[in-house]
Every structure is written in structure tokens, then in C-alpha cells.
ChimeraX commands (.cxc) that place a marker at each C-alpha (Angstrom):
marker #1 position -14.30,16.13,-4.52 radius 0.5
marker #1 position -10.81,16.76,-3.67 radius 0.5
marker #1 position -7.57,16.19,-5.42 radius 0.5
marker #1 position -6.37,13.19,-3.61 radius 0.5
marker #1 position -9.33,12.03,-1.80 radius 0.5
marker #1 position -13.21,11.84,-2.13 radius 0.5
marker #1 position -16.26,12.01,0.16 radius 0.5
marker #1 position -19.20,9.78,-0.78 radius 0.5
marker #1 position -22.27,8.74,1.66 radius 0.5
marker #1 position -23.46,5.31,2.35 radius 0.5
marker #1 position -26.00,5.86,4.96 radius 0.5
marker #1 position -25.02,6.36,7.77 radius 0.5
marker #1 position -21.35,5.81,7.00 radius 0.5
marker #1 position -18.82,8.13,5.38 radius 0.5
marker #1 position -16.82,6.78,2.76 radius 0.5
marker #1 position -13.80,8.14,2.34 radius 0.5
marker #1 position -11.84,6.89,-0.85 radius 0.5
marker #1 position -8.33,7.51,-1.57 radius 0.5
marker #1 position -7.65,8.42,-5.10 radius 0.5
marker #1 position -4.09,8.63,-5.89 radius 0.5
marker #1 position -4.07,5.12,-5.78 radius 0.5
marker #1 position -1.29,4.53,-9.22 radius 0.5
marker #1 position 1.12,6.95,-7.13 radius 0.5
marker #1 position 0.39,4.57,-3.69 radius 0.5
marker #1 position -1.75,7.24,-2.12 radius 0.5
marker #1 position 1.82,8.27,-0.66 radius 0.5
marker #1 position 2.04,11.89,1.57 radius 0.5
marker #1 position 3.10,14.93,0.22 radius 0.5
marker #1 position 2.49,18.29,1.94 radius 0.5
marker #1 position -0.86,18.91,0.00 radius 0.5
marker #1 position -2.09,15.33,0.45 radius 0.5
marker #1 position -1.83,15.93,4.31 radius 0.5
marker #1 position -3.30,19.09,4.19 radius 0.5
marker #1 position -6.31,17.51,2.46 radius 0.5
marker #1 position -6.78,15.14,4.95 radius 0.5
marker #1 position -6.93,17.61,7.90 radius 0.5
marker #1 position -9.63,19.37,5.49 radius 0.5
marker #1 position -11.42,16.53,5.11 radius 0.5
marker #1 position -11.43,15.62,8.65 radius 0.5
marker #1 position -12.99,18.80,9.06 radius 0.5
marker #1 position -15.90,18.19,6.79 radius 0.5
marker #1 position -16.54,14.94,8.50 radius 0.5
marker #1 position -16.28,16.12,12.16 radius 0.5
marker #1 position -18.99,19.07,11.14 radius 0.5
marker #1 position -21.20,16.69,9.45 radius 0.5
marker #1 position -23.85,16.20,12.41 radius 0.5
marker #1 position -25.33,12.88,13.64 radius 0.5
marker #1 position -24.70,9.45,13.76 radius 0.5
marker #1 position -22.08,8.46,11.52 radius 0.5
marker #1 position -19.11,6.09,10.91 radius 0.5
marker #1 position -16.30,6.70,8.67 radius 0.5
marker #1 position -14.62,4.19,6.58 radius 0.5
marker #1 position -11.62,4.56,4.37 radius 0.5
marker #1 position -10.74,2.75,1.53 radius 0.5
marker #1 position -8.67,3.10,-1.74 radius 0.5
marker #1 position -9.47,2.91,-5.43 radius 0.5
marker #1 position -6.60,0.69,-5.80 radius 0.5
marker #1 position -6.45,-3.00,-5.17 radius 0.5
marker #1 position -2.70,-2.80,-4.61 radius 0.5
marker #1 position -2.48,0.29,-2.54 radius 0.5
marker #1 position -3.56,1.39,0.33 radius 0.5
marker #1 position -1.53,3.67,1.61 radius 0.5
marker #1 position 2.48,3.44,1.49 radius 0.5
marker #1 position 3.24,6.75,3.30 radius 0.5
marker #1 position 5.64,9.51,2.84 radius 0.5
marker #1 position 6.42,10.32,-1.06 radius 0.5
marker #1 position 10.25,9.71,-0.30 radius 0.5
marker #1 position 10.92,10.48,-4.10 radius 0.5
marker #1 position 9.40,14.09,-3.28 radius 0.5
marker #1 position 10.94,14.14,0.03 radius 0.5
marker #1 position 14.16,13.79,-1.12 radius 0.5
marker #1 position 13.80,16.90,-3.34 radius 0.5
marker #1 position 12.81,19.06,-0.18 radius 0.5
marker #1 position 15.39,20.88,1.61 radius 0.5
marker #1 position 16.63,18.85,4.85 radius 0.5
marker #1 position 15.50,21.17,7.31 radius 0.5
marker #1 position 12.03,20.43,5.82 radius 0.5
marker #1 position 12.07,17.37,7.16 radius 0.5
marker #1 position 10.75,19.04,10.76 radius 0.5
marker #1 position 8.02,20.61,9.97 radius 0.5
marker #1 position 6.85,18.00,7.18 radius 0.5
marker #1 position 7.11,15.24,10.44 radius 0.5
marker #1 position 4.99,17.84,12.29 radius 0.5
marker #1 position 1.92,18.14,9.88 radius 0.5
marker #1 position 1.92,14.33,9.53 radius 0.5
marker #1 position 1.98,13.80,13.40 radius 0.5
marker #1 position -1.15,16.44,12.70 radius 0.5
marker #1 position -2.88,13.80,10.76 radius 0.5
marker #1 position -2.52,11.12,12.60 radius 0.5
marker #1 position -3.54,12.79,15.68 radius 0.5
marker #1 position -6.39,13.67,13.83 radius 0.5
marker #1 position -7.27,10.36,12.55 radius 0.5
marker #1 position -6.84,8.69,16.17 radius 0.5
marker #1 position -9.23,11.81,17.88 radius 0.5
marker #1 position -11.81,12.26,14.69 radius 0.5
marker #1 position -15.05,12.16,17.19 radius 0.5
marker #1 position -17.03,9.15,15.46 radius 0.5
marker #1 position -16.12,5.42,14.59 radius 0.5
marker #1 position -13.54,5.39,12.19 radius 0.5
marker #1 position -13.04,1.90,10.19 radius 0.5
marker #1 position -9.84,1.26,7.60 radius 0.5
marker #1 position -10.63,-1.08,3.85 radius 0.5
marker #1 position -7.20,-2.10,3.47 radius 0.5
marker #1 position -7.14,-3.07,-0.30 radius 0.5
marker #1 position -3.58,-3.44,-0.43 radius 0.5
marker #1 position 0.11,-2.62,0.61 radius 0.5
marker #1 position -0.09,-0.46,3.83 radius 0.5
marker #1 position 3.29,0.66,4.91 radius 0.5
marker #1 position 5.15,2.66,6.84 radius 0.5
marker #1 position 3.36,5.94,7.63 radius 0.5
marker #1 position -0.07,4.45,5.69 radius 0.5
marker #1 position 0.31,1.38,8.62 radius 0.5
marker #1 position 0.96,4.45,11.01 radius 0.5
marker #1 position -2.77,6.30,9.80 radius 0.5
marker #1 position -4.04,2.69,9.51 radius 0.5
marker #1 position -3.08,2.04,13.22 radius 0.5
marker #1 position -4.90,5.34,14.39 radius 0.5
marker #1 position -8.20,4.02,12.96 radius 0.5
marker #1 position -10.76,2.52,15.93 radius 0.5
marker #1 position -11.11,-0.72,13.39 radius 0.5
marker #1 position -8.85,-2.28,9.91 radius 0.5
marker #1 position -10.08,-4.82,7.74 radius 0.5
marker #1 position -7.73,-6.28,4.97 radius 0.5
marker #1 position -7.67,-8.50,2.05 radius 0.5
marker #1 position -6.29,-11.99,2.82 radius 0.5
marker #1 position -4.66,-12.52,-0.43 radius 0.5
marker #1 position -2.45,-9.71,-1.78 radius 0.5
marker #1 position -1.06,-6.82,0.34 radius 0.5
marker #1 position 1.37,-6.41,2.80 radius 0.5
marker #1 position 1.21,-4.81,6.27 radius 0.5
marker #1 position 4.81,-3.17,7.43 radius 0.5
marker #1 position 6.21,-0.77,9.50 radius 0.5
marker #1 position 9.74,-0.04,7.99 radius 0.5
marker #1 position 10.90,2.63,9.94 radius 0.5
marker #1 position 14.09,0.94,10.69 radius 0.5
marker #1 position 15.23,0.06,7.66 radius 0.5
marker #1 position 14.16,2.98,6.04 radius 0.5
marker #1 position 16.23,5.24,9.11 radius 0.5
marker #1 position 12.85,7.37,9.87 radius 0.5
marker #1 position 12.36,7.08,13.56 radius 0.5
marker #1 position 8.83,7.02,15.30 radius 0.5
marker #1 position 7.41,10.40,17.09 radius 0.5
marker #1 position 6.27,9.86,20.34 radius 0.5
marker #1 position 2.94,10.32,19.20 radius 0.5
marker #1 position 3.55,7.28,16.50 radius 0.5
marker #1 position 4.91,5.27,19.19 radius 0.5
marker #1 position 1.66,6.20,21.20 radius 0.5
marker #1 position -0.63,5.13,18.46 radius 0.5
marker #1 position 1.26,1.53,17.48 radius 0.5
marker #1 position 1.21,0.85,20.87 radius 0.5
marker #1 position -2.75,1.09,20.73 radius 0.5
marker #1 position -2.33,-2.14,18.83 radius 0.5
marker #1 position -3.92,-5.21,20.86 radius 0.5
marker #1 position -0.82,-7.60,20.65 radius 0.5
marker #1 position 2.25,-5.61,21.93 radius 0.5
marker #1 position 4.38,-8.94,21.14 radius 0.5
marker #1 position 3.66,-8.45,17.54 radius 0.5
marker #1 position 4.34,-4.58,17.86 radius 0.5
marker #1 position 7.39,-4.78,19.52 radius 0.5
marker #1 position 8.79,-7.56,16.54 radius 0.5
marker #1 position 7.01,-5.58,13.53 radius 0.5
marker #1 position 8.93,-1.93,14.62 radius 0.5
marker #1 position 12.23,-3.63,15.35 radius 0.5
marker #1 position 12.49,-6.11,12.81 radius 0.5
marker #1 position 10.57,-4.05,9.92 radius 0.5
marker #1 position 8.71,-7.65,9.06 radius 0.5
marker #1 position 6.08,-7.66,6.46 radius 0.5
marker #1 position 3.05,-9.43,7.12 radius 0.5
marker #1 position 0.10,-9.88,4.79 radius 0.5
marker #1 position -3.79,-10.02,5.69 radius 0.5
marker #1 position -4.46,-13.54,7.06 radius 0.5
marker #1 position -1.09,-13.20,9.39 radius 0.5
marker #1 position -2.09,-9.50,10.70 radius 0.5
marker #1 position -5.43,-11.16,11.41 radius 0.5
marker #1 position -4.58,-13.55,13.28 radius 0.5
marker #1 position -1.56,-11.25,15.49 radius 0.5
marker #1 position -4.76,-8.81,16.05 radius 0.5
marker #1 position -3.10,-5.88,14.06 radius 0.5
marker #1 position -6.30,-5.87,11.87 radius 0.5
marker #1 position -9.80,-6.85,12.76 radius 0.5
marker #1 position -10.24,-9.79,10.14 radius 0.5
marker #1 position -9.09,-10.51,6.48 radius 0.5
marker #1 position -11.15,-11.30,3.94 radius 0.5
marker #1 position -10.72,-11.93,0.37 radius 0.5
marker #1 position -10.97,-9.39,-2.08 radius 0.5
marker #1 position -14.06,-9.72,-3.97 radius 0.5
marker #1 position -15.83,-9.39,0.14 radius 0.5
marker #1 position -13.69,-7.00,1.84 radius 0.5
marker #1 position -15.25,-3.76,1.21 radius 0.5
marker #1 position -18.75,-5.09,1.96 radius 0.5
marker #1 position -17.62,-6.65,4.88 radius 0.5
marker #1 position -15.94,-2.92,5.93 radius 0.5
marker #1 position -18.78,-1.50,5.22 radius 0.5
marker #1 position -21.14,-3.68,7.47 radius 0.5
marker #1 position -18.99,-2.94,10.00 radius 0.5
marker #1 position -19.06,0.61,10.04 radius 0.5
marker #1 position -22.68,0.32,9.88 radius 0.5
marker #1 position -23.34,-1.33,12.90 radius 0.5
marker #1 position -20.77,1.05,14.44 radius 0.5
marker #1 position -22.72,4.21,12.77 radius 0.5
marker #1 position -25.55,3.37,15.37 radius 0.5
marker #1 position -23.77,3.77,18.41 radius 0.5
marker #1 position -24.16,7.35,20.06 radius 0.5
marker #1 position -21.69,9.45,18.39 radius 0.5
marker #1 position -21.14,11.30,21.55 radius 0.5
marker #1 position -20.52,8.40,23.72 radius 0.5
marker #1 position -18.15,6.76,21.74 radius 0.5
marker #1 position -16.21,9.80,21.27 radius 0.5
marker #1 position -15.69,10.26,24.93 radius 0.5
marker #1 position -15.33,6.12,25.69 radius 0.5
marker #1 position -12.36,6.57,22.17 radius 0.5
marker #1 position -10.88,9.66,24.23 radius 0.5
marker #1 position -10.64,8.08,27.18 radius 0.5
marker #1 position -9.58,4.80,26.06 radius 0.5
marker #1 position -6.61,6.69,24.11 radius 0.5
marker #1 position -5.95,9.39,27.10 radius 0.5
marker #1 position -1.95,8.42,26.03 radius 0.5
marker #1 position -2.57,10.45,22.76 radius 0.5
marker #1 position -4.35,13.10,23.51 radius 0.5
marker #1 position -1.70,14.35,26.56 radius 0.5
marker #1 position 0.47,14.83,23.15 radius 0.5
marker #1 position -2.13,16.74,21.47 radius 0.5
marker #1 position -0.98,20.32,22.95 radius 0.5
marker #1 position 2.51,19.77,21.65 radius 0.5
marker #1 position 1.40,18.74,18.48 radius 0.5
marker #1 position -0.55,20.84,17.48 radius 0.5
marker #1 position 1.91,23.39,18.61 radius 0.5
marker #1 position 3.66,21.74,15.79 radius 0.5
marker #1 position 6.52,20.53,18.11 radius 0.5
marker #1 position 7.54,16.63,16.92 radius 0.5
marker #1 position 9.11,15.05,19.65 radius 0.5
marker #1 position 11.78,12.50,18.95 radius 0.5
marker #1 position 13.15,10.11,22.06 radius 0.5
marker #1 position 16.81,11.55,21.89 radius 0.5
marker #1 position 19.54,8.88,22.18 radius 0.5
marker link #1:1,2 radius 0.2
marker link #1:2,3 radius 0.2
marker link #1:3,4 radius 0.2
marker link #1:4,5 radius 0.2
marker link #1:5,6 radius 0.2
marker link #1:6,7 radius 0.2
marker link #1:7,8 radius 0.2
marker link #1:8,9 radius 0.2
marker link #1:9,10 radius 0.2
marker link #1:10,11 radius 0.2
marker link #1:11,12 radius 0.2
marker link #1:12,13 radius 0.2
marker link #1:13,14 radius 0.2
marker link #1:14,15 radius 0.2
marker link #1:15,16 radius 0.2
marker link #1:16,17 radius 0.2
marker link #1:17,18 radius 0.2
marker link #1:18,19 radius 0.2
marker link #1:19,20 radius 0.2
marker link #1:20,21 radius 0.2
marker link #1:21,22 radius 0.2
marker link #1:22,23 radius 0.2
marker link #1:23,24 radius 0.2
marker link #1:24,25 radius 0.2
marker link #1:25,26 radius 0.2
marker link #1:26,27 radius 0.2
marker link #1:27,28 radius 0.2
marker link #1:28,29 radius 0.2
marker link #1:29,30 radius 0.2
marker link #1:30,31 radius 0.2
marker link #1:31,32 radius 0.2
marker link #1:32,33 radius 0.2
marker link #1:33,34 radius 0.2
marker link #1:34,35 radius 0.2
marker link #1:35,36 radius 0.2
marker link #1:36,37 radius 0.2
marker link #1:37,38 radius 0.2
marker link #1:38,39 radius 0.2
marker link #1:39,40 radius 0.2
marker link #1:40,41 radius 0.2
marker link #1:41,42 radius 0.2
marker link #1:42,43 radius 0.2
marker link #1:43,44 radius 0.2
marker link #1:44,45 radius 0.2
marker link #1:45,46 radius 0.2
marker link #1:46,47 radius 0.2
marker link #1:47,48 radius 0.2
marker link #1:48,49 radius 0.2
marker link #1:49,50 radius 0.2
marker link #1:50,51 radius 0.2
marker link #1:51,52 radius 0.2
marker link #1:52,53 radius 0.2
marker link #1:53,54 radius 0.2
marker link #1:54,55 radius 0.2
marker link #1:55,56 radius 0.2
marker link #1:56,57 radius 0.2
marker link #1:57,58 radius 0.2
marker link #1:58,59 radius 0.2
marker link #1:59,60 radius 0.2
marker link #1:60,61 radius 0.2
marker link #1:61,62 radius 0.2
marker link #1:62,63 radius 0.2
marker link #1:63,64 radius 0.2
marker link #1:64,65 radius 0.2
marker link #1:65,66 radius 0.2
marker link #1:66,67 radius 0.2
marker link #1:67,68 radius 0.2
marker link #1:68,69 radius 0.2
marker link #1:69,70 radius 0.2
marker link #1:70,71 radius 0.2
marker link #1:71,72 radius 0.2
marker link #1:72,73 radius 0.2
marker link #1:73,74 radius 0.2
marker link #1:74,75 radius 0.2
marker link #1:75,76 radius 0.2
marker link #1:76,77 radius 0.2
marker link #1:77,78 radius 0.2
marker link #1:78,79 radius 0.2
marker link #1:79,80 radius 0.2
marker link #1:80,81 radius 0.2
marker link #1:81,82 radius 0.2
marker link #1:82,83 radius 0.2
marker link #1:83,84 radius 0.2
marker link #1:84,85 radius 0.2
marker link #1:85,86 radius 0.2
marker link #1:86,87 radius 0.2
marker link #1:87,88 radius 0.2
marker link #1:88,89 radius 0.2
marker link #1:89,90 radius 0.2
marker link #1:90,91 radius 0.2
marker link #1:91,92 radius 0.2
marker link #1:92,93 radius 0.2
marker link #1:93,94 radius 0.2
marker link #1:94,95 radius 0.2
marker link #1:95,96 radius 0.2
marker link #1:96,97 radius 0.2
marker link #1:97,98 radius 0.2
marker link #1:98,99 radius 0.2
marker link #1:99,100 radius 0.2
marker link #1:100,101 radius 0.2
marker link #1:101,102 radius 0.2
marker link #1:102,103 radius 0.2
marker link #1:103,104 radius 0.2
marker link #1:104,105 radius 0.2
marker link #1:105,106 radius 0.2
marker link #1:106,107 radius 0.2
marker link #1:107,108 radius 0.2
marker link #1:108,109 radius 0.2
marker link #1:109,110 radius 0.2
marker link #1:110,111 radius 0.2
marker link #1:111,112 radius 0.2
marker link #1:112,113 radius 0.2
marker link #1:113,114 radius 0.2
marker link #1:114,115 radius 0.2
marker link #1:115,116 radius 0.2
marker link #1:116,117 radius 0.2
marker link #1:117,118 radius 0.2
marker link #1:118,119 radius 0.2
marker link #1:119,120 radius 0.2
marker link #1:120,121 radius 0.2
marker link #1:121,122 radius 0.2
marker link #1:122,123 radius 0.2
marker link #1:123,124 radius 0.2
marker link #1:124,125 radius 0.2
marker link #1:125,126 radius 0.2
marker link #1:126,127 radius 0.2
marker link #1:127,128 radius 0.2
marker link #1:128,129 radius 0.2
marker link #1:129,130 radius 0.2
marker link #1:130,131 radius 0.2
marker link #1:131,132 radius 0.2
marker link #1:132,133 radius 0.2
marker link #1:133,134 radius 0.2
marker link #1:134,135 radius 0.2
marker link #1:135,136 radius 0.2
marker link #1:136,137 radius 0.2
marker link #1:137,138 radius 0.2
marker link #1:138,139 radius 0.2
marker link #1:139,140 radius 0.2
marker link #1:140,141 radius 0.2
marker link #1:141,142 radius 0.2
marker link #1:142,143 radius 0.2
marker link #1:143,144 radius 0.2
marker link #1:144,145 radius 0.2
marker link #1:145,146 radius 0.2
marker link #1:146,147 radius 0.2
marker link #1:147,148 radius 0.2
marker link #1:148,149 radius 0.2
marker link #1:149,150 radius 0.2
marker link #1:150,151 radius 0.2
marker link #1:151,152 radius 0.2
marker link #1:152,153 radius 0.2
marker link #1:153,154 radius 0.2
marker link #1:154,155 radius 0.2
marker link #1:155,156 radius 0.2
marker link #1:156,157 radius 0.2
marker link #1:157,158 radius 0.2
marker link #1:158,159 radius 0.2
marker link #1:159,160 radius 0.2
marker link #1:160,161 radius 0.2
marker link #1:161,162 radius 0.2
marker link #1:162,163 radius 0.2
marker link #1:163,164 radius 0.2
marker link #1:164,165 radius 0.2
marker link #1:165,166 radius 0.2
marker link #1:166,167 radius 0.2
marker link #1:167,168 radius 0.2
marker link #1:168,169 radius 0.2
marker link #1:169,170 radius 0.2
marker link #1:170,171 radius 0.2
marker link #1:171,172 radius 0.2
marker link #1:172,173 radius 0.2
marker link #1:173,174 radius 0.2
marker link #1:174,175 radius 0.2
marker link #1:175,176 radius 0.2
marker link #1:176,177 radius 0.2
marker link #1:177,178 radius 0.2
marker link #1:178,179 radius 0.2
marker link #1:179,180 radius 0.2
marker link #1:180,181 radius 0.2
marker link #1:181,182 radius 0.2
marker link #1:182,183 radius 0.2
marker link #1:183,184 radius 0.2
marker link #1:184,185 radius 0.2
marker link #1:185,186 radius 0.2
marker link #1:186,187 radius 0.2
marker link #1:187,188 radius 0.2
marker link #1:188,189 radius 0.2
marker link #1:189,190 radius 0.2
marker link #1:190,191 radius 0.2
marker link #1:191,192 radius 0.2
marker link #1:192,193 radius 0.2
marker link #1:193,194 radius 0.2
marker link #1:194,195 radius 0.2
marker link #1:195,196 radius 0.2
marker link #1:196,197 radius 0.2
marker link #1:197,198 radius 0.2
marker link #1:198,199 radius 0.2
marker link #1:199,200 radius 0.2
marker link #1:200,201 radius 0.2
marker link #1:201,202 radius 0.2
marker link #1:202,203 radius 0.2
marker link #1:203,204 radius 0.2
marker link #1:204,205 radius 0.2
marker link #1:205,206 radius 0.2
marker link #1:206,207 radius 0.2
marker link #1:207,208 radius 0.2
marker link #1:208,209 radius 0.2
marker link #1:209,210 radius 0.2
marker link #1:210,211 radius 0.2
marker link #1:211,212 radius 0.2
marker link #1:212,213 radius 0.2
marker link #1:213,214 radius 0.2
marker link #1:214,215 radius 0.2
marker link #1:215,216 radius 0.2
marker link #1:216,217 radius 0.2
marker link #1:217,218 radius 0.2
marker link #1:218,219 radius 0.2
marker link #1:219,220 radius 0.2
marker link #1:220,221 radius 0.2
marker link #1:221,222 radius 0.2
marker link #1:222,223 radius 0.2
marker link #1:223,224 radius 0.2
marker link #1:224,225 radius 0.2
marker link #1:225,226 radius 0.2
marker link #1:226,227 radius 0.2
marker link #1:227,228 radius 0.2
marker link #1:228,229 radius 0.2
marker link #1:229,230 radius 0.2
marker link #1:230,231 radius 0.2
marker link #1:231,232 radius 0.2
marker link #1:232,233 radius 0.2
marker link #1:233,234 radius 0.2
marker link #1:234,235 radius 0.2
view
């Protein structure tokens, strides 16, 4: 078990819960560094699998950067904190097996971001709010964010939820396609977890390489960042 995050097996599928759920599961440089461990232990773990990643929290999800702890950092931290984040996320988009999100509550900013990267996101319909805030919040998008909203199926909705900042909760993300369903709360995590299931039988391989392919966009960033070098579209 980690600090911030623990491993559990369901079958086939992976469970991946995040535990920091009474500080928002927010990112911190350790938290991120956790995750790129743990995506190591679950891209080594051989066979058919699925992952699916959910929260201990019903109101959290995952709210993103720890601005509270940012804000303590020196600025020219900022750089190299952006880099190991775009790290994660390109992580999370590439991981080579089905990858399914339990949204159990508020998912914002770079939580939406990680939530985005997922293959699949299931959320409750009652409580919980969906929201890229970027631009009220004055934290532009990498390329490689960019990249990975733009995955989304509806790039009306996109285009209004990263220039207007909107909030939207479960049943309304549903139904613009920016999650998979909605579902109330007592159901969602079964419902998640079905899902996953029925994705854990497909040929790891092949879907790796159809998810590669499919994403080719993200992975012509994946030199640069894992060179560490964020790239910014300069105005």
C-alpha cells in the first residue's frame, strides 16, 4: 500500500483507490511520483487486466494541483512541477491495458485532465462536479493536455468547458459524452466495475496497440515529455 494510493485485485481488474480523499486527492510532487510508481506495478503485472480508479471519498475524486502547497514552492518550480504532471498524464493516456475512471465526486481541473486520459469515466449523477478551470484559475493547458481533452468525443462541449471554465455535474457530462454514463451513487462503482470487466477480456496486446494508434496525437509528444520539456503555445 502506498501513501496516497492503494492497489487491490478484483479479478481480472485492478483497482486502484485514491486515498487522500479529506485533502481532495489533490497533486503534490510525491503524489505524482506515486502514481508513475504505481503505473509501473500495473504495466508489469502480466495478463489480461483492466484498471479502474476510484476514490475513498464520495465527494472527491480528484481536484488536481495542491495550489495551497504550490503556492509555497518557489516560482521557478512551477516548470518542472508542470513537467512531472504532463509525466502522469502521459502515463495514464499510454498505460498498455483498459483503463476505466469511478468518478465519486468533484473532478477538476488537473483530476478532469487524468480523468480525460482514461480509455472510459463513469460518474455519479447526483453530487459532483466535472470542470476544467484552467482559465479562471490562469494555469494554461500543455500541449499534451490540450492533446488529451481533445480525445474527448464532443469537441463542442470541449471547446465551451476550457473557455468558459463551466461546471457540469454527472447526468449533464453524460449526456455531452465527456463521461461514459452516470449513475447514482449507491450503483456507480459496481457499474465501473462491470465495465472494466468486460474490458479485462479483451487481448491486452491488441488493445494496447488499437489505444496507441487511436491516440498517435499523444504519443508524438511523448519524446519531449519525457525529456521533461512542457510545451506551452506561446502568445
Amino acid at each position: 500500500m502506498g501513501r496516497y494510493m492503494e492497489l487491490q485485485r478484483d479479478g481480472s481488474v485492478v483497482v486502484m483507490t485514491l486515498t487522500r480523499g479529506d485533502e481532495a486527492n489533490t497533486f503534490r510532487r510525491d503524489v505524482l511520483e506515486e502514481y508513475l510508481e504505481t503505473f509501473d506495478e500495473i504495466e508489469n503485472t502480466e495478463g489480461n487486466l483492466a484498471l479502474l480508479i476510484t476514490s475513498n471519498s464520495p465527494k472527491y475524486w480528484c481536484t488536481g494541483i495542491d495550489l495551497e502547497w504550490l503556492s509555497t514552492q518557489p516560482k521557478e518550480y512551477f516548470l518542472e512541477f508542470a513537467s512531472l504532471m504532463d509525466r502522469v498524464f502521459l502515463r495514464a493516456a499510454l498505460l498498455n491495458l483498459p483503463t476505466v475512471g469511478c468518478l465519486t465526486g468533484h473532478t477538476f481541473a488537473g483530476g478532469a485532465i487524468l480523468a480525460s486520459a482514461l480509455d472510459f469515466r463513469f460518474m455519479r449523477e447526483d453530487r459532483g462536479w466535472f470542470c476544467f478551470p484552467e482559465v479562471d484559475i490562469k494555469i494554461p493547458f500543455s500541449l499534451l493536455m490540450q492533446e488529451i481533452v481533445e480525445m474527448l468525443p464532443n469537441p463542442h462541449a470541449v471547446k465551451e468547458l476550457i473557455l468558459t471554465g463551466r461546471r457540469i455535474g454527472g447526468r449533464e457530462a453524460a449526456e455531452l459524452r465527456i463521461v461514459d454514463g452516470a449513475y447514482p451513487p449507491e450503483e456507480l462503482f459496481e457499474k465501473s466495475l462491470e465495465y472494466a470487466h468486460m474490458l479485462s477480456q479483451k487481448d491486452r496486446k491488441t488493445y494496447t496497440q488499437i489505444k496507441h494508434t487511436w491516440r498517435r496525437s499523444i504519443l508524438r509528444l511523448k519524446k519531449a515529455v519525457l525529456e521533461g520539456t512542457v510545451s506551452f503555445h506561446e502568445i
